[in-house]
N, C-alpha and C positions, 0 to 999 in steps of 0.2 A: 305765080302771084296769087295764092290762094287765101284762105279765112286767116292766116298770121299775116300777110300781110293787110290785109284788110281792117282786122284788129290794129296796130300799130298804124295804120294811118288815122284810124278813126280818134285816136286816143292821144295823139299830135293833133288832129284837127280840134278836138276840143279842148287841148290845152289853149292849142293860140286863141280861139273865142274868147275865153276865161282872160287870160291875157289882156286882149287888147280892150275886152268888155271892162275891166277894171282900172283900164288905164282912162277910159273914159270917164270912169266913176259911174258906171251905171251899175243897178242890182239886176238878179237874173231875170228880177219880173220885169224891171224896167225896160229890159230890152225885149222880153216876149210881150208885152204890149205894143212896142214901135212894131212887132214884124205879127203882130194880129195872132198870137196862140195861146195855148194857156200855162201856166206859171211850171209847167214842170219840163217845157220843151227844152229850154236855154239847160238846166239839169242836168236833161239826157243827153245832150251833145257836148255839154261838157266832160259826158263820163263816161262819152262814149257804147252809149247803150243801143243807136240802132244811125240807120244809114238816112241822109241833111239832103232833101233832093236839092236841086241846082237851083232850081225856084226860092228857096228857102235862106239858100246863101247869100243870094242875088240881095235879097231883102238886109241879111243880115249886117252885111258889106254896106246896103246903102245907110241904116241905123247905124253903123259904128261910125260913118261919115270917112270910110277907106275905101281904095280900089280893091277888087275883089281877090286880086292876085295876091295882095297882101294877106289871105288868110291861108294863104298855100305857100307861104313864104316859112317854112319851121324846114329843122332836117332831122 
């Protein structure tokens, strides 16, 4: 399980962000403001650009108003 898979999980993980971030109608700032960052974090996680600690998720899950399992829910 090395950097390809790391790469395609990261890149599924910010798809469903994006996803479920839009189903709520929110913009990417809008939600990097609920989780306290600046405007280009929500971005980089959608584009997969670097690694979401758990901390960050925990937040993120709470601002979409889902359980957290639900953003590890893609195949």
């Amino acid at each position: 399980m090395g950097t390809k898979f790391s790469k395609v999980f990261h890149k599924k993980f910010g798809q469903k962000v994006r996803e479920l971030r839009k189903e709520r109608g929110l913009t990417q700032e809008q939600l990097s403001l609920e989780i306290d960052t600046d405007n280009s974090y929500i971005s980089n996680i959608e584009n997969a650009r670097y690694d979401i600690p758990l901390s960050r998720i925990r937040m993120i899950a709470k601002a979409l108003q889902i359980d957290i399992r639900e953003l590890f829910n893609f195949k």
